[in-house]
C-alpha positions as CSV (number, residue, x, y, z in Angstrom):
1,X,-16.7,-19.6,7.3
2,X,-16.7,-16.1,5.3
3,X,-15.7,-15.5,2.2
4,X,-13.9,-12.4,0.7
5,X,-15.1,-11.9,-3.7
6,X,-12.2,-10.4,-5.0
7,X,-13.4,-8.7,-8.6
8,X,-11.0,-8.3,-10.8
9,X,-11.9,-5.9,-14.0
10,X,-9.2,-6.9,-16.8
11,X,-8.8,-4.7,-19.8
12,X,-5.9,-5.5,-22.4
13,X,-3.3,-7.2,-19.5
14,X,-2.4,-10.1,-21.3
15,X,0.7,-9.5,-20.3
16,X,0.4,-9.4,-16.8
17,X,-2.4,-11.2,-15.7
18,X,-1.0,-14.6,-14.9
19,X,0.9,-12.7,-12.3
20,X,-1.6,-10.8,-10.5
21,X,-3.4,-14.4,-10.8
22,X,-0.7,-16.0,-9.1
23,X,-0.3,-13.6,-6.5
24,X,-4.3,-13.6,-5.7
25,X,-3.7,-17.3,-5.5
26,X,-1.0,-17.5,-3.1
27,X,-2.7,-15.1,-0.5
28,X,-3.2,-16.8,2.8
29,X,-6.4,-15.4,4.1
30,X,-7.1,-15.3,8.1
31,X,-8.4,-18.4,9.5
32,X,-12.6,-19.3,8.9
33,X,-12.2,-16.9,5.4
34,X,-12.4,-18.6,1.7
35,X,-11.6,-16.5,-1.2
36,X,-13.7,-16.3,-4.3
37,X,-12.7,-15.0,-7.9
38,X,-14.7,-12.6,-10.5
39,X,-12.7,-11.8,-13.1
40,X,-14.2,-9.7,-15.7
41,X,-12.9,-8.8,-18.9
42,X,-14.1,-5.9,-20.6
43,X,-13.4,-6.8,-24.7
44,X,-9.9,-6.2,-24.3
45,X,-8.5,-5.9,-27.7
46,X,-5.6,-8.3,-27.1
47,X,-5.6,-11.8,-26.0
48,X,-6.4,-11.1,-22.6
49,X,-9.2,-14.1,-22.6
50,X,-6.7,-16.6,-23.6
51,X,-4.5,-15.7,-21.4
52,X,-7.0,-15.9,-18.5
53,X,-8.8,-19.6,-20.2
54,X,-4.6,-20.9,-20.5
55,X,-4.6,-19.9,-16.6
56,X,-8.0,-21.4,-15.6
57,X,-6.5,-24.8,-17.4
58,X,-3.1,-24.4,-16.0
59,X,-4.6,-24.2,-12.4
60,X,-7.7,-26.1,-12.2
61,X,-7.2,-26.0,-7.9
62,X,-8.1,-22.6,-8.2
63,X,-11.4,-21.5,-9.6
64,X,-12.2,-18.7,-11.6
65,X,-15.6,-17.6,-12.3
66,X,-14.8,-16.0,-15.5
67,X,-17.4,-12.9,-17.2
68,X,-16.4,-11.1,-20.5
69,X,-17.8,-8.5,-21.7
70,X,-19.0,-8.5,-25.7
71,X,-18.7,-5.0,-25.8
72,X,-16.1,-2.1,-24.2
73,X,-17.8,-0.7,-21.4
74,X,-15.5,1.0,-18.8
75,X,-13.8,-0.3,-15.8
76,X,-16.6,0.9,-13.8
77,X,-19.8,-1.0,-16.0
78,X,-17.0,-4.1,-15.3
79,X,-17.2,-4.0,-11.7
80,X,-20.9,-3.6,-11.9
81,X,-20.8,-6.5,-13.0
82,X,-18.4,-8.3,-11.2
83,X,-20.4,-6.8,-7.9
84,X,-23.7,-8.6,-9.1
85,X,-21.7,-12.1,-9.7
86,X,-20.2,-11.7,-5.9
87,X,-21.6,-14.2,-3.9
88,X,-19.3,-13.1,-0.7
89,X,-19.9,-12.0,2.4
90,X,-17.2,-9.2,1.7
91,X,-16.2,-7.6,-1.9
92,X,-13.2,-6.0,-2.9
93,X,-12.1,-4.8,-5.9
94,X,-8.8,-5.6,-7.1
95,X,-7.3,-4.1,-10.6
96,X,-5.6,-6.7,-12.9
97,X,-2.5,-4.5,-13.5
98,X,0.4,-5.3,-10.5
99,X,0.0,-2.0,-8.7
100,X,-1.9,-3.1,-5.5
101,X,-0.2,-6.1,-3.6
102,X,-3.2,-9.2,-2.6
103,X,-1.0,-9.7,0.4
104,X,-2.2,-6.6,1.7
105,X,-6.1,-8.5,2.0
106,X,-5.6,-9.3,5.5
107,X,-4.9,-5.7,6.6
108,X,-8.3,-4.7,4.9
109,X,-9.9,-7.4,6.3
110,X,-8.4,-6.5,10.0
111,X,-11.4,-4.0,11.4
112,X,-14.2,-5.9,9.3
113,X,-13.1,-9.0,11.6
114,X,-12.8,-7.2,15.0
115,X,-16.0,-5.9,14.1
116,X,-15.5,-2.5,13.7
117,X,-15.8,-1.9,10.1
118,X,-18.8,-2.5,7.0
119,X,-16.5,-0.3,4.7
120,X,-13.0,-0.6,4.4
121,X,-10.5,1.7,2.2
122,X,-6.8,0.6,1.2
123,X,-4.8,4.5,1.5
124,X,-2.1,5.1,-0.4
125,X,-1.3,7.9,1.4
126,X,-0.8,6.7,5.0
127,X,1.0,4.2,6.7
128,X,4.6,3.4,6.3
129,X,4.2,0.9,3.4
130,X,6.7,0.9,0.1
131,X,5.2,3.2,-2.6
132,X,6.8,3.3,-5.9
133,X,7.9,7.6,-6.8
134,X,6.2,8.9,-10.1
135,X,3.7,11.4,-11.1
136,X,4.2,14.8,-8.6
137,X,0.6,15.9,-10.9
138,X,-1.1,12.9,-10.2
139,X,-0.5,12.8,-6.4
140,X,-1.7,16.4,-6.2
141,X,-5.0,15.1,-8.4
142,X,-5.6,12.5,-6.2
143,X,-5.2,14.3,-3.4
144,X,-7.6,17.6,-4.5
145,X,-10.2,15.0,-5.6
146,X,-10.2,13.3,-2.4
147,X,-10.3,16.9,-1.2
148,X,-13.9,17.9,-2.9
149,X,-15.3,14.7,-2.5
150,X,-14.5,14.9,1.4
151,X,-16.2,18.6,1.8
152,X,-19.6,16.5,0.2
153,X,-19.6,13.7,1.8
154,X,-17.9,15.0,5.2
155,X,-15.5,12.5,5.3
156,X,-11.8,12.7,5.9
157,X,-10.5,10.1,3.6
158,X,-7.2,10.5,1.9
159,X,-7.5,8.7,-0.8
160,X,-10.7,8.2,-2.1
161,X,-9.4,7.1,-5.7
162,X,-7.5,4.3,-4.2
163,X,-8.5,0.7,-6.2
164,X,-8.4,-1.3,-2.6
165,X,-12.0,-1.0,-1.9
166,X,-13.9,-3.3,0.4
167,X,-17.3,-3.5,1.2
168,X,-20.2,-5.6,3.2
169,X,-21.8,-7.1,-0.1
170,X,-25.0,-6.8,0.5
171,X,-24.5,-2.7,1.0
172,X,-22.3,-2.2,-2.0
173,X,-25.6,-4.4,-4.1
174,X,-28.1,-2.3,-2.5
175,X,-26.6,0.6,-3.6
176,X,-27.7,1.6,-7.9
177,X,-24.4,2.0,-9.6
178,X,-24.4,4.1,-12.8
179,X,-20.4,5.6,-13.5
180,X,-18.9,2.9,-16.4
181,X,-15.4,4.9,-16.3
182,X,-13.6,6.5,-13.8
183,X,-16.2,8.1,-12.0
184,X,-17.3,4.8,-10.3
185,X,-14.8,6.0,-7.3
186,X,-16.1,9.3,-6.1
187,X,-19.6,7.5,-7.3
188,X,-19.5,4.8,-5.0
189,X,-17.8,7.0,-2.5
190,X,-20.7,9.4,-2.6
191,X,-23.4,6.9,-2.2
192,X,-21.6,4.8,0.4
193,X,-21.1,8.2,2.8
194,X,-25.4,8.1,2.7
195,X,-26.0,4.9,3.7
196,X,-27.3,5.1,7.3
197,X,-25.2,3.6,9.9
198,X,-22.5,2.9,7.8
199,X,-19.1,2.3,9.5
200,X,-16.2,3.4,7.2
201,X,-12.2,2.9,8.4
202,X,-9.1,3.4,5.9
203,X,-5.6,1.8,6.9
204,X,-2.2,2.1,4.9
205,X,-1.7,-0.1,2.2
206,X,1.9,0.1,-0.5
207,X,1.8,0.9,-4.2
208,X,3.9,-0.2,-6.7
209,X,2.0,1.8,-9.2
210,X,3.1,1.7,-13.7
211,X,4.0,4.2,-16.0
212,X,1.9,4.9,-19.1
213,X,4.7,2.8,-21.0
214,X,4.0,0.0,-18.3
215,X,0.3,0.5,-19.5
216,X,-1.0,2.9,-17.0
217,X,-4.8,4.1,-18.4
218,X,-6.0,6.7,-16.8
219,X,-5.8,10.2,-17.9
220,X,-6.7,13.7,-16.9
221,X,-10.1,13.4,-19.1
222,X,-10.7,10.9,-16.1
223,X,-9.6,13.4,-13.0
224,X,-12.6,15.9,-15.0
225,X,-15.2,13.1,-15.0
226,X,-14.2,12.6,-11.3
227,X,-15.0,16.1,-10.7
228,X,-18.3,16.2,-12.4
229,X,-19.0,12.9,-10.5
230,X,-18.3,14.1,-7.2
231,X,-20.7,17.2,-7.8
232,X,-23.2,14.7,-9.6
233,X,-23.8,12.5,-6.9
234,X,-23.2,14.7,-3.8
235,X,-25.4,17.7,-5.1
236,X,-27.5,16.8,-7.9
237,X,-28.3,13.5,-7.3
238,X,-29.9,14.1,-3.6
């Protein structure tokens, strides 16, 4: 048996994080795999953590290691910590908002169980999967971003920002995260393209993705961190 850590960073979505609970849940994973819960909560200002305890009372069949944080941090410092609590074989991150679909788990998983892959990325920019039409500026962000970060790392991603992130676990906890915002993407990406031997495969994945209204959070302050992250850890930090 394997099992897949799914860690979940959770800031103000106590709207919306029953569902993404739910949908978690109901994901059928391939034969011989388990599935294992972090959810972190990072002091979100509304009732977040009640909303999680109600659902960890409401569904006792499906255990939640639960980790809140006592202090703001960034979504980055929460997977940090989410990463150290994984006791998987296999992490991958999954944001508490109801832009990525759990479903789409088993066509991550698919080269890590044919044995081809230690590192697996969830594109939303390839594939013929349903993806929801918003921001023309954020597209072309993404896209320029994945851009830099591919000339450093020599890569050919195309979409390095993505959320769907899956890695061996013991890689992604040998590697010394430091980004607690945004920046943990090109970060992570950075330090992940150096590890020797590494095997790295992206497939298509859908994305039903939120407006700012719908409680979207990131902003261009976050695209210019990205940047000075990408040049941090490709240049800089060698």
């Amino acid at each position: 048996m394997s099992t897949l850590s799914i860690v979940i960073p959770a800031y103000n979505e106590e709207r919306t994080i029953h569902l993404i609970l739910d949908k978690v849940k109901s994901v059928s994973l391939p034969v011989g795999w388990l599935k294992e819960v972090i959810l972190v909560n990072d002091c979100s200002k509304d009732n977040t953590e009640g909303a999680i305890k109600k659902y960890q009372e409401e569904n006792p069949d499906f255990p939640i290691r639960y980790v809140a944080h006592e202090v703001n941090k960034g979504k980055g410092a929460a997977l940090h910590t989410g990463i150290a609590f994984a006791s998987g074989e296999y992490t991958i991150i999954q944001d508490a908002d109801l832009e990525y679909d759990p479903e789409e788990y088993n066509i991550l998983l698919k080269p890590v169980i044919k044995g081809f892959a230690d590192v697996v990325y969830g594109s939303r920019f390839m594939g013929g999967n349903p993806h929801r039409i918003l921001f023309f500026w954020h597209s072309i962000g993404n896209k320029f971003l994945t851009s830099v970060s591919n000339i450093f790392t020599n890569l050919n991603l195309t979409d390095m920002e993505t959320c769907y992130k899956l890695f061996r676990s013991d890689i992604i906890k040998s590697i010394p995260l430091k980004e607690n915002r945004f920046g943990f993407e090109p970060e992570v990406t950075a330090k992940i393209s150096r590890v020797k031997g590494v095997r790295i495969y992206e497939v298509g994945i859908s994305y039903y993705g939120r407006t700012y209204a719908e409680g979207k959070k990131i902003g261009w302050r976050d695209g210019v961190r990205a940047i000075y992250s990408i040049l941090k850890y490709n240049i800089w930090a060698k």
